[in-house]
C-alpha positions as CSV (number, residue, x, y, z in Angstrom):
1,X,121.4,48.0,97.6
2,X,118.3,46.9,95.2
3,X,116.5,49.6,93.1
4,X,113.7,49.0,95.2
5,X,115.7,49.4,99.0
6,X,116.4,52.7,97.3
7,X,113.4,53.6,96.1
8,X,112.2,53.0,99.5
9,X,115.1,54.8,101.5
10,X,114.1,57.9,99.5
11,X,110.4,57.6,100.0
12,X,110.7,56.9,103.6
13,X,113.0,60.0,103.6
14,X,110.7,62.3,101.8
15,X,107.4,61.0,104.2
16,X,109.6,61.9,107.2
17,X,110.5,65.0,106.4
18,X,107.3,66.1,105.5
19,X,106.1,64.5,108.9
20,X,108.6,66.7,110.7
21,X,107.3,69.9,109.2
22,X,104.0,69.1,109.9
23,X,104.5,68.2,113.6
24,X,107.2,71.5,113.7
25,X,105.3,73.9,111.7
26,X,104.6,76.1,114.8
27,X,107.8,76.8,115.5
28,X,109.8,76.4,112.4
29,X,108.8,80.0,110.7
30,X,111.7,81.7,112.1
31,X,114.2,79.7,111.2
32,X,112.7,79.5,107.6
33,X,112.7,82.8,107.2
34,X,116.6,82.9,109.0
35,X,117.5,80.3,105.7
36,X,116.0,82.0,103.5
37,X,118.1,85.0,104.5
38,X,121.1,83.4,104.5
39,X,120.5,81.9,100.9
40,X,119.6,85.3,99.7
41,X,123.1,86.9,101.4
42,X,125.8,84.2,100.7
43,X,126.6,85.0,97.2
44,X,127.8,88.3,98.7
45,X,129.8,86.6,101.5
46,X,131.3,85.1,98.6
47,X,131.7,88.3,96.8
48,X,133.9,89.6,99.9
49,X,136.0,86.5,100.7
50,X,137.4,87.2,96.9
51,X,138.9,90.5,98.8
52,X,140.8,88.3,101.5
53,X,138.0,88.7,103.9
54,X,137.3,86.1,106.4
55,X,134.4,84.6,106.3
56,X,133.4,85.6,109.8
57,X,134.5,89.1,109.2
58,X,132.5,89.2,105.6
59,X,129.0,87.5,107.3
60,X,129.7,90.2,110.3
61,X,129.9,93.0,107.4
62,X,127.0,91.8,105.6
63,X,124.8,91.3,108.5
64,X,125.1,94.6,109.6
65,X,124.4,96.5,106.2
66,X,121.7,93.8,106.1
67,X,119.8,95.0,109.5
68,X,120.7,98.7,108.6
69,X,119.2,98.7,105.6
70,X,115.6,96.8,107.0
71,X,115.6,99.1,110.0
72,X,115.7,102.2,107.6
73,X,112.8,100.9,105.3
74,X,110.6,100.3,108.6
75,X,111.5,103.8,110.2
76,X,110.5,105.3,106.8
77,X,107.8,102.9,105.9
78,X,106.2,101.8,108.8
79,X,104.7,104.9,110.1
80,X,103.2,106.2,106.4
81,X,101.6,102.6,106.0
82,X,100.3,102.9,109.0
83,X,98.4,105.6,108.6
84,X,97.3,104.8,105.3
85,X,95.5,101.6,107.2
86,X,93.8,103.8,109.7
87,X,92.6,106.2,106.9
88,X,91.1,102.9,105.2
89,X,89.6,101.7,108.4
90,X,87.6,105.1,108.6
91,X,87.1,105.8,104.9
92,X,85.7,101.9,103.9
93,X,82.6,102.1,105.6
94,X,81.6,105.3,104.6
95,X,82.4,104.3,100.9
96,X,80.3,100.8,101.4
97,X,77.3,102.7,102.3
98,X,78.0,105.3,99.4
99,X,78.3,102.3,96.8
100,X,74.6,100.9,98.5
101,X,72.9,103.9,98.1
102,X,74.1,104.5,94.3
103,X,72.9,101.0,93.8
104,X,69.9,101.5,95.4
105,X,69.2,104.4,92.8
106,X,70.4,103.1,90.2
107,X,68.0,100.3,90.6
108,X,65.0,102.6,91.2
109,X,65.7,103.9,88.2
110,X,65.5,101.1,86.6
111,X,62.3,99.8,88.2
112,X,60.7,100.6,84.9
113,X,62.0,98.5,83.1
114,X,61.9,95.6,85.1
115,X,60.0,93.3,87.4
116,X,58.6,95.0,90.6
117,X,59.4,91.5,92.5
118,X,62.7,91.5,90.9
119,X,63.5,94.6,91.6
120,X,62.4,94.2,95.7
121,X,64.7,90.8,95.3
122,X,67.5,93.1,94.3
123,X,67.4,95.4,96.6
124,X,67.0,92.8,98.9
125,X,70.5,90.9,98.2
126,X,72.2,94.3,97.6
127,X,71.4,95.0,101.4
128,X,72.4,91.7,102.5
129,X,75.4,91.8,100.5
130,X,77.1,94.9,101.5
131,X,76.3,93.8,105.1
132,X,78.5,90.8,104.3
133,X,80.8,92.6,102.9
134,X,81.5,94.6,105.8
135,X,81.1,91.9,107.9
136,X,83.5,89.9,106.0
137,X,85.8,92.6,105.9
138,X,85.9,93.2,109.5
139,X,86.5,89.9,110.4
140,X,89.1,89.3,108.1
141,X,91.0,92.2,109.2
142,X,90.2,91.0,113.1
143,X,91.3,87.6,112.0
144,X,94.4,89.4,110.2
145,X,95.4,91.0,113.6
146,X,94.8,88.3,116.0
147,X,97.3,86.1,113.9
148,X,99.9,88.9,112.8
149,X,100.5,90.3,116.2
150,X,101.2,87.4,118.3
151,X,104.0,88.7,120.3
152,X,105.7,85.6,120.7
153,X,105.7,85.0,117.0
154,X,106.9,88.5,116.4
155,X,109.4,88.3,119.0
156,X,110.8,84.8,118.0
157,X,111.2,86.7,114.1
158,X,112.3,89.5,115.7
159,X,115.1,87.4,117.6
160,X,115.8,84.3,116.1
161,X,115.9,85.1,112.7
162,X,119.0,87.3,112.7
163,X,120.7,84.7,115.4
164,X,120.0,81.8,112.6
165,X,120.6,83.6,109.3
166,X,124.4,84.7,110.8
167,X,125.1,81.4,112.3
168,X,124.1,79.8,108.9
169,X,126.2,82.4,106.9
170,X,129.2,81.8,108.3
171,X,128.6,78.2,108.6
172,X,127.5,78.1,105.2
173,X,130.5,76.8,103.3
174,X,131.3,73.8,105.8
175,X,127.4,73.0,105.9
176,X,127.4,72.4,102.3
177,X,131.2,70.5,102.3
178,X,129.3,67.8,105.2
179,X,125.9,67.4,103.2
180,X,128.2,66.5,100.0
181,X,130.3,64.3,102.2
182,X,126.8,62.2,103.7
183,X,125.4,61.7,99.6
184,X,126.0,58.3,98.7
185,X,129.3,57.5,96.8
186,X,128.3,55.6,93.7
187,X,125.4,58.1,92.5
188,X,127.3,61.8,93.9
189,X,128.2,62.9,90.9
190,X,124.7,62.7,89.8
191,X,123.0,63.8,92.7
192,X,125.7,66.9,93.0
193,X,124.4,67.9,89.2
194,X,120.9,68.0,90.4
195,X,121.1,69.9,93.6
196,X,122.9,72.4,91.0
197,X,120.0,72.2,89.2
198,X,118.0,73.1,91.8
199,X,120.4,75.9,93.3
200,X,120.3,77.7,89.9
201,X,116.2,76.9,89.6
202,X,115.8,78.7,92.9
203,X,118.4,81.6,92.5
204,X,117.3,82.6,89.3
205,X,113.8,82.5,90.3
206,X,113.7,83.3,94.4
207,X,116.6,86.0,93.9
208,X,115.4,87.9,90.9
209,X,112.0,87.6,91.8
210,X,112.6,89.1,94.9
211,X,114.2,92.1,93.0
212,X,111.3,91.9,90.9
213,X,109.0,92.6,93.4
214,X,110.6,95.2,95.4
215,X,111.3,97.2,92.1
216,X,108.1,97.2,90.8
217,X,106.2,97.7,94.7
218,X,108.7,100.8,94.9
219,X,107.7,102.2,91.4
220,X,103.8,101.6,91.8
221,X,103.9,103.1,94.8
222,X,105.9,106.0,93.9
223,X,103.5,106.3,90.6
224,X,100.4,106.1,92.8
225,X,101.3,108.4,95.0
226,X,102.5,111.2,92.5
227,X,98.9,110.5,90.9
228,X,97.0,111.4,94.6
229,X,95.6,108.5,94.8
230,X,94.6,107.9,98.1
231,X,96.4,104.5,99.9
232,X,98.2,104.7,96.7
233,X,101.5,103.2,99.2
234,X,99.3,100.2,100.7
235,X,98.3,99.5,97.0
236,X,101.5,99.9,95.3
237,X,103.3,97.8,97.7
238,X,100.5,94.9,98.0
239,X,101.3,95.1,93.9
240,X,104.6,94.6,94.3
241,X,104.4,91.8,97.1
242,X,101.6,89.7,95.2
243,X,103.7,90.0,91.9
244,X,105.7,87.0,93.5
245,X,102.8,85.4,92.1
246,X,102.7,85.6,88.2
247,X,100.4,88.1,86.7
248,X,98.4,88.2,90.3
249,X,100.0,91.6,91.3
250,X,99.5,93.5,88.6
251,X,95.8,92.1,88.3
252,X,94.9,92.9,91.7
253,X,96.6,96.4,91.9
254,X,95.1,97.5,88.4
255,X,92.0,96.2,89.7
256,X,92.0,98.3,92.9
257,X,93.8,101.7,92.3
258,X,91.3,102.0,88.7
259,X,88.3,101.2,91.5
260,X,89.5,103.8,93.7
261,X,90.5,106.3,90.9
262,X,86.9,105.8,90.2
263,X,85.8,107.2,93.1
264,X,88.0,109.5,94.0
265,X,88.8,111.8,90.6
266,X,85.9,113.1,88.4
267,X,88.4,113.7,85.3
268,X,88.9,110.8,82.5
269,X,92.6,111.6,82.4
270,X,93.6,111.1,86.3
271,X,91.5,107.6,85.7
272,X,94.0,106.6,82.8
273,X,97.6,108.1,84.5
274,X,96.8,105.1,87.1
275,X,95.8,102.7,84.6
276,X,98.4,103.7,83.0
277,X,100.7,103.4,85.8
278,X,99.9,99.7,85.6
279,X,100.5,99.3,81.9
280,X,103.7,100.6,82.2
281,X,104.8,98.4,85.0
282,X,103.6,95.3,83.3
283,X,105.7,96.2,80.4
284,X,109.2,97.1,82.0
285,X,108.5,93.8,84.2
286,X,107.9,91.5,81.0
287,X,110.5,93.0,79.0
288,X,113.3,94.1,80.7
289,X,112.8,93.0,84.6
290,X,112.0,89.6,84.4
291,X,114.4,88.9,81.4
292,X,117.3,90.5,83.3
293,X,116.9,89.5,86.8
294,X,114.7,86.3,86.6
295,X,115.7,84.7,83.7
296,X,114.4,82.6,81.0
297,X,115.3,79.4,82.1
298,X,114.4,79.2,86.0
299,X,112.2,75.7,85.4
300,X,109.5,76.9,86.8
301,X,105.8,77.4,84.8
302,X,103.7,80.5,86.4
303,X,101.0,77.4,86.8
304,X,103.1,75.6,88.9
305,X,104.7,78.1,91.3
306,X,100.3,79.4,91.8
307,X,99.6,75.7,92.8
308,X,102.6,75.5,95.2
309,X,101.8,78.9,96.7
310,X,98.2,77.8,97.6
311,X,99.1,74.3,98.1
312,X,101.3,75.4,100.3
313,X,99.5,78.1,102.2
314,X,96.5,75.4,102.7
315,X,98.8,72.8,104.3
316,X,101.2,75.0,106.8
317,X,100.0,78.3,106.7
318,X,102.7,81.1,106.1
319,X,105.6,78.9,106.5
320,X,104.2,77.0,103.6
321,X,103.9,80.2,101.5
322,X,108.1,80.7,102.4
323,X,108.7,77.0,101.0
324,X,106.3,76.6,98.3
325,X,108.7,77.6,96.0
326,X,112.0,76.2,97.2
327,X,110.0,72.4,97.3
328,X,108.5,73.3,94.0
329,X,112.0,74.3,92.3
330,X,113.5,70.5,93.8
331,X,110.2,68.8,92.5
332,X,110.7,70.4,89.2
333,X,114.1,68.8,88.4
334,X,113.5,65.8,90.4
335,X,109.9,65.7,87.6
336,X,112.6,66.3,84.4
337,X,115.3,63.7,86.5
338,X,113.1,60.9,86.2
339,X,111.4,61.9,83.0
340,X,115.0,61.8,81.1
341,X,115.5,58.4,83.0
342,X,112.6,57.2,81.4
343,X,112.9,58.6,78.2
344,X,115.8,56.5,77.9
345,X,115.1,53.3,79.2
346,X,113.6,50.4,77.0
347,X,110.0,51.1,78.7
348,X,109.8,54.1,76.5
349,X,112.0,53.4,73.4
350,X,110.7,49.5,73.3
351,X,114.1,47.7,73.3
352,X,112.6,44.5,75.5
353,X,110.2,44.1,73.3
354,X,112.2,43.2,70.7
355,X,113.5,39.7,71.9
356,X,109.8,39.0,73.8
357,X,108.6,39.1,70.0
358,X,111.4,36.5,68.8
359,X,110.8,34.6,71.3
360,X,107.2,34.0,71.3
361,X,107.6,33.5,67.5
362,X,110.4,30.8,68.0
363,X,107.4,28.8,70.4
């Protein structure tokens, strides 16, 4: 076969698959989320086959810690965040008109020193934008709902997702034997060195950062909870989940637990123990966390992994978000692949041009 028949064969490859998801995407989430599982859980399958464990008996083991241990965190969880989001519910309105009418006076104090028409103009937009606001946030949290609790798409997670992540488990070994069989013969060994590229791109990244973000969502909300700051649990754990995304989680929970110190405490020092919170957080993540669990040489550049995320999101919703990574990580090394292959070819180093020169000078 040509360079271009493969070329080709490859290309028509990648164009399918991406066809598939696009045509699948509402009904591929749960068994996403079932692989993604099984990814995270096979290196301790592994771990218990080393003790003479089958493999059926280890994936039966691990399951079952596995649903143990979510069911726990939801009976704990679940019933403190939701009452956090109904005290938010009945707390953000009052605190939107609170925020107008100190506005509204602070501009009226100001009135002296400014335009009259300027100052009606501001006035003006503040109104309309706090009615915005609270539109905005209504519907977002309507639009939230309507999509979150779907009961066929909780139901399918809810069911398919343990039936595929233990099927894949235990078939995890043999799956991996008949890919390796299918890869072509005279480029395996190549091909073989990449995919373990990839697998130690996307453990070092999805794994530790996974750790990352449950560590640091457990902390911050511990921290903001000691402090008594109110929904300190919703904010330290949307901190923890948004630190998936580099530097976004700690940006966006300093943002909003300072905001809400703010409001809540009238003493300096309450104000800086949750800033501080933050600070502290930042630092164990950049220099022990990430280091230890992450890694320094996952292959993958904070700008890159943002773009996939919201690339990803834009095209397939949340199952995009689950492999915006993963197809990052493979386009990462497939990128450094063919830029080594190029770096080393005469197109780059100029070895055709050479005997094109002699020639034309011979005419």
């Amino acid at each position: 076969m040509t360079i271009g028949r493969e070329l080709r064969f490859w290309l028509f490859g990648i164009v399918a698959f991406f066809l598939a998801l696009y045509l699948f995407r509402s009904v591929l989430l749960p068994f996403v989320a079932g692989m993604a599982v099984a990814y995270f859980l096979d290196p301790v399958c592994d771990r218990l086959e080393t003790y003479k464990l089958s493999r059926t008996l280890a994936v039966s083991i691990v399951s079952l810690v596995f649903a143990l241990l979510v069911i726990a965190v939801l009976l704990l969880l679940l019933p403190l965040i939701v009452n956090q989001i109904v005290d938010l519910a009945e707390w953000l309105p009052g605190f939107l008109r609170d925020l107008r009418g100190y506005l509204t006076d602070l501009i009226l104090r100001l009135q002296d020193r400014i335009d009259p028409a300027v100052a009606d103009r501001l006035r003006e937009s503040l109104s309309q934008s706090v009615g915005t606001a609270v539109r905005w946030v209504t519907d977002f949290i309507g639009g939230f709902l309507r999509a979150g609790i779907n009961f066929a798409n909780f139901l399918s997670l809810l069911v398919i997702t343990p039936i595929v992540a233990f099927y894949l488990l235990r078939d995890w070994d043999r799956i991996v034997q008949q890919v390796d069989d299918w890869l072509p013969r005279q480029h395996a060994e190549e091909i073989r060195e990449e995919l373990r590229r990839v697998d130690e791109t996307l453990a070092g990244f999805l794994r530790g950062q996974a750790s990352v973000c449950l560590l640091l969502g457990l902390f911050y909300s511990v921290g903001l909870s000691l402090a008594g700051l109110n929904f300190g649990l919703i904010i330290g754990l949307i901190a923890g989940l948004l630190s998936f995304i580099p530097y976004v989680g700690s940006i966006v929970g300093l943002g909003l637990s300072v905001g809400l110190a703010f409001v809540q405490f009238d003493e300096w020092y309450k104000i800086g123990i949750v800033a501080a919170i933050f600070v502290i957080g930042q630092a164990v993540e950049g220099n022990f966390l990430t280091p230890k669990l992450v890694g320094e040489r996952v292959g993958l550049h904070p700008v890159w992994v943002i773009f996939a995320l919201l690339a990803g999101g834009a095209l397939f919703g949340f199952l995009g978000i689950l492999l915006a990574v993963p197809v990052a990580a493979v386009l990462g090394v497939l990128v450094r692949f063919f830029l080594r292959r190029y770096l080393d070819s005469g197109y780059y180093q100029g070895r055709q041009a050479a005997p094109e020169a002699g020639e034309a000078a011979q005419d």
